[in-house]
N, C-alpha and C positions, 0 to 999 in steps of 0.2 A: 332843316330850317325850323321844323316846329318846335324841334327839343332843345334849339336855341335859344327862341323865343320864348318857350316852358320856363326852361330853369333863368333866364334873361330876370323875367318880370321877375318871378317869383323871390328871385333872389333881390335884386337892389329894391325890391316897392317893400319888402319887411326890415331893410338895412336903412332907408332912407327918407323913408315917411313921406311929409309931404314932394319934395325934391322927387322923389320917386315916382309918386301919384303923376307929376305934370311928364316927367320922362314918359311913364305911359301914354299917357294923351297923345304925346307928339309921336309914341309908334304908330298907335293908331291911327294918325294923320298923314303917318307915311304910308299907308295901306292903302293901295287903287282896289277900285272892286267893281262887279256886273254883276247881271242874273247870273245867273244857276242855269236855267233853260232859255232856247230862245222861242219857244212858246207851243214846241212839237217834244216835248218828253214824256214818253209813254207809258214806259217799263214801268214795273207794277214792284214796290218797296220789299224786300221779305219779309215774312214776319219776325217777331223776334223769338229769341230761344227762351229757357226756363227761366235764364238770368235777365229777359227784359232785353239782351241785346242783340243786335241786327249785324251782320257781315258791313263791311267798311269799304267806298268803292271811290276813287279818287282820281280824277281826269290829268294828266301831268301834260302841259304843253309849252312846247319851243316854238314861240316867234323868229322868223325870219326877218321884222320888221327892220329895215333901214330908213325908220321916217326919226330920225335922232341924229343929230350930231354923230357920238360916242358910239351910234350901233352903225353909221356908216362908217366912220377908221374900222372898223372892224372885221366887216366884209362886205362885198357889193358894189355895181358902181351904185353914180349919180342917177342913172337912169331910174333907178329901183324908189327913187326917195317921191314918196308920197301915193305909192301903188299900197293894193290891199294885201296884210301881209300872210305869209303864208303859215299853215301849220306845220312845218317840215319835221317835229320830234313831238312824237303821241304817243304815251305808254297808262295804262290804264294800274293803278295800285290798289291792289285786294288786300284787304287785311279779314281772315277770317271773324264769326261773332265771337267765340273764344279767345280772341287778340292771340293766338296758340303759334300760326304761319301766317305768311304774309306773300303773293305773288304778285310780278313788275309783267304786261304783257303789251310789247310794242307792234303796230301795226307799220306794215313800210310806209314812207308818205306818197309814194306811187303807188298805193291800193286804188282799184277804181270802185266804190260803191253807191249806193243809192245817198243822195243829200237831199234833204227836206228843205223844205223852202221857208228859207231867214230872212231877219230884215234887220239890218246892220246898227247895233245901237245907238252908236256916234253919230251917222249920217241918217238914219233914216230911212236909207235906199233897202227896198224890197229887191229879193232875189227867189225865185220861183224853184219849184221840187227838181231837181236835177240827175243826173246819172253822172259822175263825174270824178275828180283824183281826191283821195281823202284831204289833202293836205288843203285844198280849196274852200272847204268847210270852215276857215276860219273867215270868210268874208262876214258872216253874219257875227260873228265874235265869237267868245269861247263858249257862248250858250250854245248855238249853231255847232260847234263840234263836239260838244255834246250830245246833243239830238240823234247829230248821225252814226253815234258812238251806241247809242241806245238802241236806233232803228236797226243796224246792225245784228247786234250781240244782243239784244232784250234783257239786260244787267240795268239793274236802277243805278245810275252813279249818284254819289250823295254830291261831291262839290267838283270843283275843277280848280286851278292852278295854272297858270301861265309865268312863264317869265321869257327875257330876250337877251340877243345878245351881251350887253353890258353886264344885265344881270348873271348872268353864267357867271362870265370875270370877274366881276367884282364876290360872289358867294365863295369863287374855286380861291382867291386872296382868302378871304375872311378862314375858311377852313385852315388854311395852311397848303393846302396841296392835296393830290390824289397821287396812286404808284400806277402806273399803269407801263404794260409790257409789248415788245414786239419782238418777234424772230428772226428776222433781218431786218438792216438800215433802212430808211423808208426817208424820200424825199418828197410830200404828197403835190406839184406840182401842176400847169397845164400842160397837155399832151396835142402831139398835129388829133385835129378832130373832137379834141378832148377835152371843151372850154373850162375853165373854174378849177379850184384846188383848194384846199384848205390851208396851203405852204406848213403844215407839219412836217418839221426837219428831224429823225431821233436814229437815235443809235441803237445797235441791236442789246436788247437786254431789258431792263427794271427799271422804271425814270418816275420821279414822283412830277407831276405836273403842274401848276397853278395859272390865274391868271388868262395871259393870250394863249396860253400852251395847250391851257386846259378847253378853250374855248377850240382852238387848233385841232384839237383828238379829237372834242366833240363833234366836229362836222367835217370830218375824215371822210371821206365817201368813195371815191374814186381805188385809194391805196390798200382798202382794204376790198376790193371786190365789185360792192355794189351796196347800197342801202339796207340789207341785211346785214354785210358784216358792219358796218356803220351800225346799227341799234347791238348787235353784238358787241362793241368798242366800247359803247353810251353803258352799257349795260356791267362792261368791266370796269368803267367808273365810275360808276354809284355805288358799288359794293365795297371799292376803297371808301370811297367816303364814309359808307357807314360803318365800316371800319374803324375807319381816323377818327370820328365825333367818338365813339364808342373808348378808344385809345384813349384820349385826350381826360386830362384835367382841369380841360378849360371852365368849370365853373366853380371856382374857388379864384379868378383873378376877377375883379372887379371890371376895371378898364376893357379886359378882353370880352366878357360878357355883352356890355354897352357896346362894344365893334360888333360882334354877332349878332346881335338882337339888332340896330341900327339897319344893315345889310341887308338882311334875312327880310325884313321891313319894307325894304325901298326895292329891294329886287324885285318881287313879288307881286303876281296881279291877282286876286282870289274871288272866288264866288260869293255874294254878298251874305249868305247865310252863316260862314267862316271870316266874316271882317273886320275881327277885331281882334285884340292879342290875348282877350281871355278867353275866347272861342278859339284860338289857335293853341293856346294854355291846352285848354279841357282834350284838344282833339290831339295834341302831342302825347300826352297823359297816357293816351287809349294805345297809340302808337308805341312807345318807348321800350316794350317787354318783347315784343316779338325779336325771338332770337335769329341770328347771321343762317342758321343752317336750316331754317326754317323757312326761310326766304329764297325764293324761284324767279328768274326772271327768264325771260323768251318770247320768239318773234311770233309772231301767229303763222300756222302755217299756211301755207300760197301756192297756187300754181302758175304759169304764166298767162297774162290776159289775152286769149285768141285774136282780141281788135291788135294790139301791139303789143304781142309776145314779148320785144326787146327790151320794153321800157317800164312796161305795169305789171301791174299784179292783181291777183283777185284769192279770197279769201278760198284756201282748198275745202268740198265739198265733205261734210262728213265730219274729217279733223277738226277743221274749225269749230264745226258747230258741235262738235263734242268739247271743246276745250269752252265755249262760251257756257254750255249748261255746267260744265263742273266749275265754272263761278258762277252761275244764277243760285246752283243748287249749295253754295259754297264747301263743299268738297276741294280738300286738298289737292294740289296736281302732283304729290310726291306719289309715287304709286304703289310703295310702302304706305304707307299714312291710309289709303283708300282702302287697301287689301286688307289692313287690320278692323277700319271702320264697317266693312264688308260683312268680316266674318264675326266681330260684337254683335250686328244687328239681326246676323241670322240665327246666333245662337241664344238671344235676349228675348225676352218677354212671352204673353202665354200664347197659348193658341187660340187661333181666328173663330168667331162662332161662323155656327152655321150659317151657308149663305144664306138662307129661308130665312133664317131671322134677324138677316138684318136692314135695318132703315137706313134706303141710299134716299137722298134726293140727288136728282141730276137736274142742272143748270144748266140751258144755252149761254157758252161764253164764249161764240165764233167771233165774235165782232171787233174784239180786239185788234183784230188788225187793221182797222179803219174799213174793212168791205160792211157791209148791210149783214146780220148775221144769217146767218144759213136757217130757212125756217122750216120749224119741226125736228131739229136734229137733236134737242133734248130725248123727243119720244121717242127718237129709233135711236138712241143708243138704249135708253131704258128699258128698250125691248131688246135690245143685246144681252142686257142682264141679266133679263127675266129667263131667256134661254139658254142662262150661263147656272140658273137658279137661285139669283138673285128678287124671289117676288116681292118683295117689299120694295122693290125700288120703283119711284113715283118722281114726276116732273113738277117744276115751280114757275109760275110765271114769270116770277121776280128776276130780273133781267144779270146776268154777268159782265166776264171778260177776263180773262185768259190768252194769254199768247200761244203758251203749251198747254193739255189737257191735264189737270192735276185730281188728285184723290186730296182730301184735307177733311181733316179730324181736331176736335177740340182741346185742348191742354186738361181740362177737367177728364177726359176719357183716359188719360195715363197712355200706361205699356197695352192695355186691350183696346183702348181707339187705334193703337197703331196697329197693331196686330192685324185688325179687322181692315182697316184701309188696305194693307199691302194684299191681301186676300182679294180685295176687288182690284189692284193695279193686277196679280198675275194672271186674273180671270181674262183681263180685257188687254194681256201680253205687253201694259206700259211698262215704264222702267222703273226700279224703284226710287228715284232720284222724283216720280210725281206725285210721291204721297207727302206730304205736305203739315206739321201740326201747326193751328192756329190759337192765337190766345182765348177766341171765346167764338161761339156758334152754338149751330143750330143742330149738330151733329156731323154724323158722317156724309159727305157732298162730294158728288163726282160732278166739276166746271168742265164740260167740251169747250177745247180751246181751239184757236184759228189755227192751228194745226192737223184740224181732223173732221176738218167742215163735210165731209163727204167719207163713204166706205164701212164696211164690217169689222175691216182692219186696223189697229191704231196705228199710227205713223212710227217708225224704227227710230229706235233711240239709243243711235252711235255713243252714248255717253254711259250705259249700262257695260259692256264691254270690260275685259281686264287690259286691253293695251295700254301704253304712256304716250299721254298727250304731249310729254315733253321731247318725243323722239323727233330728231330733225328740225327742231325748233330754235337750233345754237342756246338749246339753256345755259345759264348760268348761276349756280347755285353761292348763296351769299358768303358761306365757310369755303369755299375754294379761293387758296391763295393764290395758285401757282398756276392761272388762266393767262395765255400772251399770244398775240393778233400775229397771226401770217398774212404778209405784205404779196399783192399784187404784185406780177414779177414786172410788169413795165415802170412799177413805181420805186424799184429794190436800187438804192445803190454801191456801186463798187469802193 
């Protein structure tokens, strides 16, 4: 949709001058927009690399709303219309700071996690901190699932993206269509005990889809299993898609441009800091190079939730939070890509000085996590160090914040600030994923984050490890053609 809008404007506002100029105007009129945050976003921005720029982090969400004419034909009863609507499809889009890969990571909409307490921008209605289904997180609006998205994973997302029923249909038309595959016939149906269906009707094999069809796959749920293979299905049609745009020579027709860009426009609800179509320009721009095989998409992994084993979910202990730091830390999830990155860094730059000489300061940065910070726990790590013989290291009063405990060194110190930083992560057993370089400082700084408010030990950092976070994830990688959905056998027909 962005690289619609990109080559959209860019093309008819230098072919048509003024005429063009007011066409712009009226996209930008067709752009709905909200905050960003709904007033609980935490996560802490990364810094940026040599080149100035920052990993790219983008909230993708599916309304269930039937508060519309056009999104009730669609699905749902009457009963539904004017309830809060839900977030039923949440996939979070990584684009590394090198614009190099790019990973899609969807959460089921039955996770149960922590939700911070929103207040609904429309109505005003205050809703209090909750324990509850991710997909519920959209009462407070899409800032609100952001929030929880953040409290979560501790990932800065830059903006967020919504769209809904109609929209789906009307973008899956403007495309032309998606291919998407299944293995046997599938009639998606209701079943005795089995209310709802998405009535997707297909035949076994390769079927390009558009329109209701497309909106049909998209909320497939039942015929493929369970809400997993559902974000697996969502996941095999995006990669068409970006396929099909990528295929296409749709920007050399005029007429079809003006349909795309029109669409792309009106479907779309975006975070106010992205709302307009030259900020949608600039942020396609950023987007457009990362290549098909470059791109990962997968479900976060989960275990069954003990309250209702049958129905939810909860983020698995460990994996999960190794697949969240290797996007905090933007690390590729190819695990090729890591193991090269791995073994560059151990064989690059000079050697560490001696601990004796060097200047740590260490920062209390427990607080981060909204508790009071833990006090004193600058000094008694700094006496970690000092008995690790590190005696130059000295505490600051100057107050932090940190989620995780990081090492961070200055961009003026080069390859020997890094050097020396990772010398104090293997002293103090972190990972190297917490040395950190900054654009400007005060030198080399060890931040105690809320992850190490107490102990001699630093807390275990699952995301050091050589495994693949992509194992058991139903990845799908964007150069794979030949991915096609096994049907539910109570859904298979004869």
């Amino acid at each position: 949709m962005l690289r619609w809008t990109a080559f959209s404007v860019a093309f008819l506002i230098l072919g048509t001058g003024a005429a063009g100029y007011l066409w712009y105007q009226h996209l930008n009129s067709n752009l709905r927009k909200g905050e960003r945050s709904a007033g609980n976003s935490a996560a802490k921005k990364a810094a940026p690399n040599a080149e100035g720029k920052t990993p790219l982090n983008i909230l993708l969400i599916g309304s269930d709303s039937r508060n519309s004419a056009e999104n009730l034909k669609l699905g749902g009863s009457r009963d539904s219309v004017g309830g809060t609507p839900l977030a039923d499809v949440q996939m979070l889009l990584h684009v590394s700071a090198d614009r190099k890969n790019a990973s899609v990571v969807s959460i089921p909409r039955d996770t149960r996690v922590d939700i911070p307490a929103c207040k609904d921008p429309e109505t005003d209605k205050e809703y209090p901190a909750s324990n509850g289904i991710i997909n519920e997180s959209l009462r407070g609006g899409p800032g609100c699932t952001l929030d929880t998205w953040e409290q979560l994973t501790k990932v800065y997302i830059d903006h967020w993206m919504m769209v809904d029923f109609a929209g789906v249909v009307a973008m899956a038309d403007a495309v032309g269509g998606a291919e998407v595959c299944v293995k046997q016939d599938v009639y998606d149906l209701p079943k005795p005990n089995v209310p709802g269906g998405s009535y997707l009707r297909m035949k076994a094999g390769t079927h390009k889809v558009q329109g209701e069809d497309a909106l049909k796959w998209l909320r497939t749920r039942h015929a493929f299993e369970s809400d997993i293979g559902r974000s697996k299905a969502q996941h095999m049609y995006l990669n068409s898609v970006l396929r099909e745009l990528k295929n296409q020579n749709a920007f050399t027709d005029t007429g079809r441009l003006m349909n795309l860009a029109e669409t792309a426009t009106k479907s779309l609800q975006v975070s106010e800091e992205i709302g307009t179509v030259k900020k949608l320009f600039d942020l396609g721009m950023q987007l457009k190079n990362v290549p098909l095989d470059k791109m990962n998409m997968l479900t976060m992994p989960r275990i069954p939730d003990p309250q209702d084993p049958d129905a939810h979910v909860l983020p698995k202990p460990g994996a999960a939070d190794k697949l969240w730091a290797l996007l905090r830390e933007d690390q590729s999830l190819d695990p090729k890509d890591r193991a090269k990155a791995k073994k560059k860094a151990a064989t690059a730059g000079p050697e560490a000085g001696a601990p004796a000489s060097l200047g740590i300061t260490v920062v209390n940065g427990t607080g981060a996590d909204g508790q009071a910070p833990a006090e004193g726990r600058a000094a008694e790590v700094r006496d970690l160090l000092k008995a690790k013989g590190f005696t130059e290291a000295d505490t600051t009063s100057d107050p932090g914040s940190a989620e995780t405990t990081e090492v961070t060194y200055p961009r003026s110190a080069g390859a020997q600030g890094k050097s020396d930083a990772l010398s104090v992560a293997k002293a103090l057993s972190l990972p190297t994923s917490a040395v950190r370089e900054t654009p400007s400082g005060a030198g080399l700084t060890l931040t105690v984050g809320s992850d190490w408010r107490t102990g001699a030990e630093a807390p275990k950092a699952a995301e050091d490890d050589d495994s693949d976070p992509l194992e058991g994830t139903e990845a799908v990688n964007g150069a794979k053609t030949d991915d096609c959905m096994d049907v539910y056998w109570p859904y298979r027909t004869p």
